[in-house]
N, C-alpha and C positions, 0 to 999 in steps of 0.2 A: 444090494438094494434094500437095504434093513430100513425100517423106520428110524427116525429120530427120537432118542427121549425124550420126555417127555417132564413138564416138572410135576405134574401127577405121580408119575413114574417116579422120579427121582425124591419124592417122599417116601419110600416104602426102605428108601436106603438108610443103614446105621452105620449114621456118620465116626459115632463114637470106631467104630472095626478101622478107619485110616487113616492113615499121617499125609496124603498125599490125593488131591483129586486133580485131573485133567481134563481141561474143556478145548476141546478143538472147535471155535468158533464156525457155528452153520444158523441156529435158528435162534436170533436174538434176541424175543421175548418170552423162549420157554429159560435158554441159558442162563438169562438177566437175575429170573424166579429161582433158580436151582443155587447160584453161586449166592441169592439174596438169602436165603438156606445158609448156605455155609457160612459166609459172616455172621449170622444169629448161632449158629453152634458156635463158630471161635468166639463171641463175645462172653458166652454162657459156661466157655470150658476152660480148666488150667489151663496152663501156658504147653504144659508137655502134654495136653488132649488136643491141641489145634491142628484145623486138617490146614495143610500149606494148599495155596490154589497157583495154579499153570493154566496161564489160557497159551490157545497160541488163534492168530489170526492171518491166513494165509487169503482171503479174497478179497478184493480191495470193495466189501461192499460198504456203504455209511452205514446202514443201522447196526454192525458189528463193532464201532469202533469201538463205542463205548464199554465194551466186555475187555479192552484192557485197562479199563482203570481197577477191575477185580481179580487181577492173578499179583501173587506174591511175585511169581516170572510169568514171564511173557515171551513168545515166541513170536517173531512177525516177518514172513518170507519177503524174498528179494521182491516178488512181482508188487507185494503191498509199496516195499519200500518206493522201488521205480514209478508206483502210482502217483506218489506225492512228491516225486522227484527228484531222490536221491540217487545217488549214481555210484554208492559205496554201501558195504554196513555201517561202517561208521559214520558217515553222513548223515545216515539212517538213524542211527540210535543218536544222536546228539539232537537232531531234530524232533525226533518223536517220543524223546524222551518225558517233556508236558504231559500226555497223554496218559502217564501208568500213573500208579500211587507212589507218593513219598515211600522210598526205603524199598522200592521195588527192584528186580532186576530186569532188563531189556537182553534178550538177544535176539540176532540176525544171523543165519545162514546163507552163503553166498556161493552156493554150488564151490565149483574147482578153487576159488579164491579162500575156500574156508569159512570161518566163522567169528565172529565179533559178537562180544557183552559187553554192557553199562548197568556194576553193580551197585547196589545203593551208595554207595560212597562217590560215584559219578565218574570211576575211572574205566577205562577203556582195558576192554583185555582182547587178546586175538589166536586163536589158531589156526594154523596153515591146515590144508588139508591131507590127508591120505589116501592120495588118488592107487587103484589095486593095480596092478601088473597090466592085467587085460579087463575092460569093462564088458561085464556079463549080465548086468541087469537090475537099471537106475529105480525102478518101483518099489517102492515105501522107502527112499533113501531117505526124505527129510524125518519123515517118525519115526525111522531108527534114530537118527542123531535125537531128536526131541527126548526119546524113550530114554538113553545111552543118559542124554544131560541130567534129564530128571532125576534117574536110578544112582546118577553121582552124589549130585545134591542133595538126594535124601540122606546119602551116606555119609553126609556131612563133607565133602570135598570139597576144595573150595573153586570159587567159579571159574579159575584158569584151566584146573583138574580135570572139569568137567567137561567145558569147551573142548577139550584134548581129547578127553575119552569117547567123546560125543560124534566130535570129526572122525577119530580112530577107528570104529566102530563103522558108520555109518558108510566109511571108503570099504571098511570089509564088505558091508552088505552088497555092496555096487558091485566087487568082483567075484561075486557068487548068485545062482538059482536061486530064489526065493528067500527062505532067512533060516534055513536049517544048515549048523557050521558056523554061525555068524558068531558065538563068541565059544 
């Protein structure tokens, strides 16, 4: 029950210290202010000073939507999806594709079905999932995968790579206590 940042708060950060920020969409006119932040640093920084931005938006609320037109990737759960009426990830990401920036990535996690992306070049990529032996314990499953995609991506993987390691990862944390052992 922490507070939310704040974009007060989130001026005291140097942005020049990362390669990488994550917005997990909650409160969308301080998020709006924070990520409007980091577009002014990427504008004003070389090309290998730019911090990459990840939203992910997982509640199907309106005044959220618009914080995916500011992540490089984008993260958007099945229940968003089903909100607007898809009945796939790929459904999903072909649909809601409009919605992000040119040259963006899209991806969808689909519990037991795995996961599906739409990278900038608009092709579809999918991986099956890695469901564990015996399931022990489905909480923080989807931010493991989120965490797993990003920590790919940064590594320069490419987005099929990811998706794999993402799902891989995220089936471990499911058949384990908490996330100590997870990689």
């Amino acid at each position: 029950n922490l507070p939310d940042v704040t974009a007060r708060h989130f001026e005291r950060v140097d942005l020049a210290q990362y390669k990488w920020i994550h917005f997990e969409a909650r409160n969308a006119a301080e998020q709006d202010a924070m990520l409007e932040r980091v577009e002014r640093h990427n504008r004003a920084a070389a090309p290998e000073r730019r911090v990459r931005i990840s939203v992910e938006v997982e509640k199907p609320r309106e005044e959220l939507l618009p914080l995916m037109r500011r992540g490089h990737v984008v993260f958007i759960s099945k229940d968003l999806a089903r909100h607007f009426g898809y009945q796939s990830a790929p459904e999903a990401l072909k649909g809601l594709r409009g919605r992000i920036q040119p040259g963006a990535t899209l991806i969808c996690a689909w519990a037991e079905e795995g996961a599906d992306a739409m990278g900038p070049d608009g092709e579809l990529v999918h991986s099956d999932a890695f469901p564990p032996e015996s399931l022990v314990d489905t909480l923080g499953a989807g931010d493991t995968f989120n965490a797993a995609v990003i920590f790919a991506l940064a590594e320069g993987r490419t987005l099929q790579d990811a998706l794999t390691f993402g799902c891989r990862i995220a089936g471990r944390k499911c058949g384990i206590q908490g996330f100590d052992g997870i990689v």
